[in-house]
N, C-alpha and C positions, 0 to 999 in steps of 0.2 A: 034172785041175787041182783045188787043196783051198784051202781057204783057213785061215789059223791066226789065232785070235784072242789079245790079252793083254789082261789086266784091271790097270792100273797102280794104284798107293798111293791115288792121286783118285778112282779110279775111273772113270775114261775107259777104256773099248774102242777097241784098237790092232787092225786088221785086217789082214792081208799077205798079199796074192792074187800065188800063184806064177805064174809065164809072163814072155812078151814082148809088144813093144808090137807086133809082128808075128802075126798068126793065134790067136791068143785071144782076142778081141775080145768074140765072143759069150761067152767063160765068164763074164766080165766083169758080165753081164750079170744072171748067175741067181743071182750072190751079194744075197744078202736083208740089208736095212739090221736092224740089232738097236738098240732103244733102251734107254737109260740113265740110271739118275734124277742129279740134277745131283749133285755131290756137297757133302753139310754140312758146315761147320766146328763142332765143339762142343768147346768148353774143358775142359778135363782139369780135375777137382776141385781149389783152390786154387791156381792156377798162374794168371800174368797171359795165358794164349794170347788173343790177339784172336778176337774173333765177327766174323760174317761184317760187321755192321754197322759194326766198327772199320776194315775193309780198305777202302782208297783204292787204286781201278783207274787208273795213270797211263795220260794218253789220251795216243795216238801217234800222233792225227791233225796234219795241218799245215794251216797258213795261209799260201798266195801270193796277191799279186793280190787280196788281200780273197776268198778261196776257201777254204773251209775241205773238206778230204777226207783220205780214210784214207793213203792213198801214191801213187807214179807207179808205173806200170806202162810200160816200156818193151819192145815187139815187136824185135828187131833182127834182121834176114836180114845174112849173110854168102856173096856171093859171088866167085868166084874165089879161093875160102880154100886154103890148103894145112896140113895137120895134123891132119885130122879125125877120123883115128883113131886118134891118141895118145893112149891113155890118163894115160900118166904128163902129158905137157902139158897134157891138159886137167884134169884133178888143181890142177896147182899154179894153171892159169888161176882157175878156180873160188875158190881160195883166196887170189890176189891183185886179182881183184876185189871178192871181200867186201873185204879191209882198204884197198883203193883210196875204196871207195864209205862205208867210215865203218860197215859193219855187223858183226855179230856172227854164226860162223859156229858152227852145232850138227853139223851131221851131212854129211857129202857122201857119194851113192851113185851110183857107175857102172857100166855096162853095156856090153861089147860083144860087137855082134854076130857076131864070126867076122875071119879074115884077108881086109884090104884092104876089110873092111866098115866100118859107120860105128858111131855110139856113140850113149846117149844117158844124162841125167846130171843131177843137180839137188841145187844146195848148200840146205840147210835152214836159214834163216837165222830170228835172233829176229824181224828185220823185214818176213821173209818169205823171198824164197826166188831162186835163179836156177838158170835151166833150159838144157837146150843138146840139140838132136836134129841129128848131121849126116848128112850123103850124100856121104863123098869123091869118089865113083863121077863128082860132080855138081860138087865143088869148092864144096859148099853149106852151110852151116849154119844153123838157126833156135836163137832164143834168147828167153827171154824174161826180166828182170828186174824185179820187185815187191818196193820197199820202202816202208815207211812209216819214220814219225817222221823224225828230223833227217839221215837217208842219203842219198845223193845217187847213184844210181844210174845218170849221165851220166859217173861217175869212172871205173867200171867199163870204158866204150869203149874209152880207149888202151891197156888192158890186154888185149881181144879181138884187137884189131889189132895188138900186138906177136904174141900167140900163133899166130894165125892169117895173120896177114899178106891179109888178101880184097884184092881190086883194087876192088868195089864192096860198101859198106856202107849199108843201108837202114833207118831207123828208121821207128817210130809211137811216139806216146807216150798216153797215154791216166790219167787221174787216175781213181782207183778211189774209192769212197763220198763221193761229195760230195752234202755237204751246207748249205751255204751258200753 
C-alpha cells in the first residue's frame, strides 16, 4: 500500500492512501503526518492584489435558539432499505440531496465492493460533506450529513427515502463547534 502526495498552488498537501475501508486498516496507520507552513499572500509589484490583512473570512457559523455553532451534523441509519448497491442511484441520491439541502456540491467519490455487495461514498460539499456506508446483505445503510452556514440538511431525508425506500429510519442530530 503507498501513499501519493500533491502539493496544490496554496500550498496545502493532498494525501491519497490506496486500499479499502475493509483490511487496511493498519496501513492506515504508519502513514506519517507531514507539516506545512501556512501559505503567504504577497502582492505582485504595482498591482491592487489584496494582503492577507485586506481578506474578510465569511464566517459560516449559525445562530438558532440564541446558539451560535459551526453546522448540524445529522447520524441517520437506514433500515430495511432496498438499493444499496446501486451505484448509479446512489450517484444521483448524493447529488439531489446536496441541491434539496441548499448546498454546493465539489466532488463525489464512490466505491464498490464487488457483486451483491455494499458501497460506500461521500459527496464533498463547500458546507461539508455527506457520507453513506451500506450492507444490502443487511438491508442497512448508515449516513452521515455535516453542513454549516444556511443548508438545512433535514431537506436532504425525503430524498434518502425516495432512493432507498427503508421501512425504519433513525436519526441523531448533533450541532458541531458551539460556541455560544
Amino acid at each position: 500500500m503507498g501513499t501519493k502526495a500533491t502539493v496544490t498552488k496554496s500550498g496545502v498537501r493532498l494525501g491519497v492512501v490506496s486500499g479499502g475501508r475493509r483490511g487496511d486498516a493498519a496501513a492506515l496507520k504508519v502513514a506519517k503526518p507531514t507539516t506545512v507552513a501556512e501559505p503567504v499572500l504577497v502582492p505582485e509589484a504595482n498591482t491592487n492584489a489584496p494582503v492577507a490583512a485586506d481578506i474578510v473570512a465569511k464566517d459560516h457559523f449559525v445562530e438558532r435558539d440564541g446558539v451560535k455553532f459551526a453546522g448540524t451534523h445529522l447520524l441517520i441509519e437506514l433500515w430495511d432499505a432496498k438499493n444499496l448497491g446501486d451505484m448509479t442511484l446512489t450517484d444521483q441520491m448524493l447529488r439531489d440531496a446536496t441541491t434539496a439541502a441548499g448546498a454546493t456540491l465539489l466532488h463525489i467519490h464512490l466505491h464498490h465492493f464487488g457483486p451483491n455487495a455494499g458501497l460506500s461514498g461521500v459527496a464533498v460539499l463547500a458546507e461539508s460533506h455527506i457520507s453513506i456506508h451500506t450492507w444490502p446483505e443487511r438491508g442497512y445503510a448508515a449516513l452521515d450529513i455535516f453542513m454549516c452556514g444556511s443548508c438545512d440538511p433535514y431537506k436532504a431525508i425525503p430524498v434518502l427515502r425516495r432512493a432507498f425506500q427503508p421501512g425504519v429510519v433513525q436519526l441523531s442530530e448533533q450541532k458541531r463547534g458551539v460556541i455560544a
